[in-house]
Every structure is written in structure tokens, then in C-alpha cells.
N, C-alpha and C positions, 0 to 999 in steps of 0.2 A: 783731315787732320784731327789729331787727337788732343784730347784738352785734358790736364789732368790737373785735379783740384790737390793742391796741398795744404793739406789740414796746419792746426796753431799743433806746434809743438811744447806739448808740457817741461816745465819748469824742472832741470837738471838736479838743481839745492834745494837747500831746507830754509825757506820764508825765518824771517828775525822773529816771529812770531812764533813758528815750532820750536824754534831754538830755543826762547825764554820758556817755552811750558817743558819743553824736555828738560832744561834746567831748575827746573822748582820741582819739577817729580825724583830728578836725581836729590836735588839738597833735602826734601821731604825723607827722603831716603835713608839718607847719611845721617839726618838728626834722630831717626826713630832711631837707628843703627848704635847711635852715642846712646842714648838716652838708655836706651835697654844695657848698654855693654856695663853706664855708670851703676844702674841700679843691680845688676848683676856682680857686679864687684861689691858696691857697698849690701849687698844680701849673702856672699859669701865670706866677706871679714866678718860680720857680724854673727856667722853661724862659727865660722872656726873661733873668736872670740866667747863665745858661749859656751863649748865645748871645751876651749883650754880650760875657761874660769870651771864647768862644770868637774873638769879633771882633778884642778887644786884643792875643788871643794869636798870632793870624794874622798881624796887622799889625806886630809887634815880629817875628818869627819871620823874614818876607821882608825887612824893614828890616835885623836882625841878617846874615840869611843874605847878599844882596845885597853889604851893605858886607864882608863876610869876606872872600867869591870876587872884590870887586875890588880886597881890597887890594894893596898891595905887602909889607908884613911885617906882622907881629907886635912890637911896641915893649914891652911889658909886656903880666903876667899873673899875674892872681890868682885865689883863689878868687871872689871878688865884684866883682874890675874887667878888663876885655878893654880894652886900647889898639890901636889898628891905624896904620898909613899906607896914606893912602888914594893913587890913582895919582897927584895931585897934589901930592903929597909932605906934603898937609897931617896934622894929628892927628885921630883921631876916635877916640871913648872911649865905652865902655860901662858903667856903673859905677852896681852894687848898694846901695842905701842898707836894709839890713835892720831897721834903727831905724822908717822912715818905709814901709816895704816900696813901694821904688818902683824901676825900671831907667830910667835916665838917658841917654840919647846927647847926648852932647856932640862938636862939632867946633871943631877951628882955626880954619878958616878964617870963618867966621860963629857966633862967639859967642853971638849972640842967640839963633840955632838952636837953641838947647838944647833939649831935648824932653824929657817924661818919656813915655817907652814902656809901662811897666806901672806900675799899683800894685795895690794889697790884693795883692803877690806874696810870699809866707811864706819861700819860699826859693830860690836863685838859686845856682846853681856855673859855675865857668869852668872847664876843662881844656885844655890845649894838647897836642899829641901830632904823630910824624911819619906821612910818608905810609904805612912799609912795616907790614903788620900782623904782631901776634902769632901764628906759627905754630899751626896746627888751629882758630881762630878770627877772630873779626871786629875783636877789638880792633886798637887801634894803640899802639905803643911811647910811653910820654911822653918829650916834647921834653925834652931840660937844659937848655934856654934857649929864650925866645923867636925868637932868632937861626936855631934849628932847627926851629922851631914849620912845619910844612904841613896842620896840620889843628885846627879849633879843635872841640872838643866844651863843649855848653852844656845847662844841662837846668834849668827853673826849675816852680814849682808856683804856683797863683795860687789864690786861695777868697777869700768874703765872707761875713756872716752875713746871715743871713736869719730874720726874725720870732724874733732875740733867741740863735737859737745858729748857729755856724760852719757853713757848709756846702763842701765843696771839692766844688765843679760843674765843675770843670775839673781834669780829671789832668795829670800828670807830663809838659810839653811838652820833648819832647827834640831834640837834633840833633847831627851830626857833618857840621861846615863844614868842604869842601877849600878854601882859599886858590890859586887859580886861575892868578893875575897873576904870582906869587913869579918872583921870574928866575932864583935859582938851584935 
């Protein structure tokens, strides 16, 4: 007769013990998975965020610049309002509303025109000054009057918040506009 040994047959399932480590390697999984996808959204709002604010800023910047070098004078100035005459002798205004944080161009001649140039803009300065500069430096002397005014310096900061706190995506845009057209 024959005798035949039959061995242990191994276990069909998966022990409660595979099961829990294969479930912590999946949830290890799923949380990198969140974590990357959160910081991947909050990295792409905050680039298109940047880029829009970079856009507005662009776009006030050349508008501002543009109308400076063709005006004819300087009519008033403040820290938060720039008035010019443009070569048509009409009025055209710039004017900081820090309440509403918005820059304003306003003209004479087409009222309706009105535009607002920037907002979410936190802070906003005018400076007037003439052409000749501050000896061993780059500055230039302030005007005593708009009358004297050949250079207008302007420098504004613009931020928004983003998923609940402030972010300033956009630095300190600055300039120093020569007034072009002046006749004297």
C-alpha cells in the first residue's frame, strides 16, 4: 500500500493583518494625493492671481505713463490725485480713492470715459519734481508748484487675498515720468 503524505494547505485570504497594512499604504496614498493636488491649486491661483494683478498693472502703468509725456502741464497734485492738461487743452485726472482702493482716470473731454484703472490697490503716492537732479544722485528736486512740475514720480502697491489671508503678489510698481510736450 501506498501512503501518501498530505502537506498543510496554505491559507486562501488575506490575514487581518495584510489587510490593515494594505490599508494604511492606500490612505498614505490618498493623503500625499490630497495634499499635492491642495498645494497645486493653491500654487496655480496664486500664479494666475499674479499675472492678472501683473496685467492691471501694466496696463495703468502705460496709460498713466503715455498720458504724462503727452501732456502739456501739470494743473494740480497731490499725494493721491495727479491732474494734467492733455495737448488738447482738455483736463484729465488721476485720482486715488484709498476708501474703495481704486485709481481713477477721469477726462474733460469725454465724461463717460471714466475708467477705473486699478483696484485692490492698498496704497498709491503722487510726487511732482523738476527735471535737474540732486547732486551725487538720481533724485530730482521737488517742484514748488505744479507750474514747475517736469517730472511726475508715482509709485502704487496692489495685493488681494487669497483662500482667506492677504497676499501682495504684486510689488511696489514705480515710475519717474518726464513730461515731454511742456513748452517751457
Amino acid at each position: 500500500m501506498f501512503t501518501r503524505t498530505i502537506g498543510r494547505r496554505k491559507p486562501a485570504g488575506m490575514s487581518i493583518a495584510e489587510a490593515l497594512v494594505a490599508m494604511c499604504v492606500v490612505m498614505l496614498v490618498i493623503l500625499a494625493l490630497c495634499a499635492f493636488s491642495m498645494f497645486a491649486t493653491r500654487s496655480f491661483a496664486t500664479m494666475y492671481n499674479y499675472v492678472d494683478l501683473d496685467d492691471d498693472n501694466r496696463i495703468a502703468m502705460d496709460t498713466l505713463t503715455r498720458d504724462v509725456r503727452q501732456a502739456r502741464r501739470v494743473i494740480d497734485c497731490t499725494a493721491s490725485r495727479l491732474v494734467l492738461e492733455d495737448p488738447n487743452g482738455n483736463t484729465l485726472g488721476y485720482i486715488y480713492d484709498g476708501g474703495a482702493r481704486t485709481l481713477i482716470r477721469t477726462n474733460s473731454a469725454t465724461p463717460a470715459a471714466t475708467k477705473v484703472m486699478l483696484t485692490e490697490c492698498d496704497r498709491m503716492l503722487f510726487k511732482i519734481g523738476q527735471r535737474n537732479t540732486v547732486a551725487g544722485g538720481y533724485d530730482v528736486y521737488a517742484a514748488a508748484t505744479p507750474a514747475t512740475a517736469k517730472v511726475v514720480n508715482v509709485s502704487w502697491l496692489c495685493s488681494r487675498t487669497l483662500f482667506g489671508r492677504k497676499a501682495n503678489t504684486e510689488s511696489v510698481q514705480t515710475a519717474r515720468i518726464v513730461i515731454r510736450k511742456q513748452g517751457n
